[in-house]
C-alpha positions as CSV (number, residue, x, y, z in Angstrom):
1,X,-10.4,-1.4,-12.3
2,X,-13.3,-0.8,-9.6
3,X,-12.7,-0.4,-6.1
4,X,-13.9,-3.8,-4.7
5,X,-12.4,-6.1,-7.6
6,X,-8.9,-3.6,-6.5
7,X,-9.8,-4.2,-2.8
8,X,-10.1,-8.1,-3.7
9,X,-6.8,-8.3,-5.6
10,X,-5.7,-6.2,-2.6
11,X,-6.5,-9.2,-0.5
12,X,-5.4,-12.2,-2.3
13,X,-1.9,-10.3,-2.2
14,X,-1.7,-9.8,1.3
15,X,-3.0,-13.5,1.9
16,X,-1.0,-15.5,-0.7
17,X,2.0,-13.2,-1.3
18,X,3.7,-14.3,1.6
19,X,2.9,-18.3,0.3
20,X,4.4,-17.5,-3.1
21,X,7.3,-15.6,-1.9
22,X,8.4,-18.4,0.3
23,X,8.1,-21.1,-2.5
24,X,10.4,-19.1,-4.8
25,X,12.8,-18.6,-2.1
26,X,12.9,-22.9,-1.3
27,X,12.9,-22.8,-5.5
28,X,16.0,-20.9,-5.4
29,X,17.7,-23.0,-2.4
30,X,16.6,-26.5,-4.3
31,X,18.1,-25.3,-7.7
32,X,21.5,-25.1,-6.1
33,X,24.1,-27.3,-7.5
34,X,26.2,-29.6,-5.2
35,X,29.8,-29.0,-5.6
36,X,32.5,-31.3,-4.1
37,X,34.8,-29.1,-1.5
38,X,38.0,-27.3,-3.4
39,X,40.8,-29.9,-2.4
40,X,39.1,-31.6,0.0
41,X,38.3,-29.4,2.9
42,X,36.8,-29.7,6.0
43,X,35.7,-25.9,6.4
44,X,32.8,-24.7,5.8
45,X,32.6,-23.4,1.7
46,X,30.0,-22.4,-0.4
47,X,27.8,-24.8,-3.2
48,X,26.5,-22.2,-5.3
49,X,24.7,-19.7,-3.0
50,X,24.1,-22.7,-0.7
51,X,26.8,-23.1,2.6
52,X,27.8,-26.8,2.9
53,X,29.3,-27.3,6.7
54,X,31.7,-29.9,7.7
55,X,30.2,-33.5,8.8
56,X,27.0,-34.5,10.8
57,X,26.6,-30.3,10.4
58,X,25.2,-30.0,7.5
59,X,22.7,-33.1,7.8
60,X,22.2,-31.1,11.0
61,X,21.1,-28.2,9.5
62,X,19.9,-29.3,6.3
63,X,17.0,-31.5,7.6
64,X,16.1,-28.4,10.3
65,X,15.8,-25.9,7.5
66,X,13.3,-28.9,5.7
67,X,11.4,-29.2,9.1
68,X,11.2,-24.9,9.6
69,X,11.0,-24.0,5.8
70,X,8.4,-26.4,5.0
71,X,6.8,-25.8,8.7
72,X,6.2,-22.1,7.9
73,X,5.0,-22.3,4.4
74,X,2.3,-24.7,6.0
75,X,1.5,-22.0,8.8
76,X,1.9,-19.1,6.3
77,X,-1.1,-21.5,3.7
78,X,-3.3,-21.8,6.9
79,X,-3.3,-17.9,7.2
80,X,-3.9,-17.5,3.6
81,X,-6.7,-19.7,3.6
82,X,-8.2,-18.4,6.6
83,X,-8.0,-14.9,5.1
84,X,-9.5,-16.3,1.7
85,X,-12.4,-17.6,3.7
86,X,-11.9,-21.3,4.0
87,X,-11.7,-21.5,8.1
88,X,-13.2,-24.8,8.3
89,X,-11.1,-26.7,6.0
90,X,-7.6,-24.3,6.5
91,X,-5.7,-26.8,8.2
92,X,-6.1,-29.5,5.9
93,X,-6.0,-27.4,2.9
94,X,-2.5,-25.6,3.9
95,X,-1.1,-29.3,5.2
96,X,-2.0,-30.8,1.4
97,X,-0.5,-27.4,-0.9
98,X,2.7,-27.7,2.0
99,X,3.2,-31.4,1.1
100,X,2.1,-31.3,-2.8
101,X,5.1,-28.2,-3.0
102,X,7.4,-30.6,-1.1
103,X,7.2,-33.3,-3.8
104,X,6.9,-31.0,-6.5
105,X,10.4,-29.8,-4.8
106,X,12.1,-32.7,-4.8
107,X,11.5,-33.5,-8.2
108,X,12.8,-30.1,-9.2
109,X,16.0,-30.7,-7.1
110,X,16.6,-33.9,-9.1
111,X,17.1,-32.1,-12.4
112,X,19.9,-29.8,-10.4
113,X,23.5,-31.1,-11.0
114,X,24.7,-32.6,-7.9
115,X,21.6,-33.1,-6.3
116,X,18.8,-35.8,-6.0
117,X,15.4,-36.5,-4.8
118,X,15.1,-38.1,-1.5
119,X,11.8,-39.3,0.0
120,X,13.3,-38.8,3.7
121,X,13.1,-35.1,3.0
122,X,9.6,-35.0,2.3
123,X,9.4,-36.6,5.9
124,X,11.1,-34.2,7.4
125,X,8.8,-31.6,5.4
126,X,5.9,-33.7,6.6
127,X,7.3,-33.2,9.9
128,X,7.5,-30.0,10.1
129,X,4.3,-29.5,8.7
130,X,2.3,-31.3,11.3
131,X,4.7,-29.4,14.0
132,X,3.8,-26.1,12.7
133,X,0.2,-26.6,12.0
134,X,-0.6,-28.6,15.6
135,X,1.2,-25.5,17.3
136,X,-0.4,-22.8,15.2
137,X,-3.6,-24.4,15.9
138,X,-3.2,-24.5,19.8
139,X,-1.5,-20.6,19.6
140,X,-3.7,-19.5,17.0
141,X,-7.4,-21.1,17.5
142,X,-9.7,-21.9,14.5
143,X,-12.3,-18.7,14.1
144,X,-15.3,-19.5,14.1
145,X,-17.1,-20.5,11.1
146,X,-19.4,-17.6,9.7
């Protein structure tokens, strides 16, 4: 392998690894099957690798890991694209693979026993999407185009 085509593959690693990396992980999370709680229980137990907390909790904290989960994989496709070249479109583009991944991810969590699709949680992944993207866009200003 050359040094440049090495140097490239270098660089669409370091800019999309972190993209992929973070859609396996929310992979993982989604195929987790929902158990009931042994004997009823209002502790907190575990649903396959997945902690399920006691009331208004884990809708709590379920729907603010969509917001931050989805929030970052937005921000994390804006730095990818930016560092594949696309500056002038990045926002868009990382907004569009962060919302196609959120579909794609609830249709994956409907095959997973216990679980089911909902189309609230792709707004709360559409929330945090435009969150994280308006904020990384005042924190982190658009480059100029080259």
């Amino acid at each position: 392998m050359s040094n440049t085509k090495t140097k490239q593959l270098g660089t669409l690693i370091w800019a999309w690894g972190p993209v992929m990396l973070l859609m396996a992980l929310i992979f993982v999370a989604s195929a987790q099957p929902k158990i009931e709680p042994p004997g009823g229980s209002d502790d907190v137990y575990f649903s396959g690798m997945m902690p399920v907390f006691p009331g208004l909790w884990d809708a709590l904290i379920k729907k603010g890991s969509h917001i931050v989960s989805y929030g970052v994989l937005a921000v994390l496709s804006l730095r990818a694209w930016r560092l594949s070249g696309a500056a002038h479109r990045a926002a868009l583009l990382a907004g569009l693979v962060a919302l196609l991944y959120a579909f794609t991810d609830e249709l994956h969590q409907s095959t997973v026993p216990g679980r089911n699709a909902a189309l609230y949680d792709i707004g709360f992944d559409l929330l945090g999407i435009v969150l994280f993207l308006l904020a990384a866009g005042w924190l982190w200003p658009r480059p100029t185009d080259r």
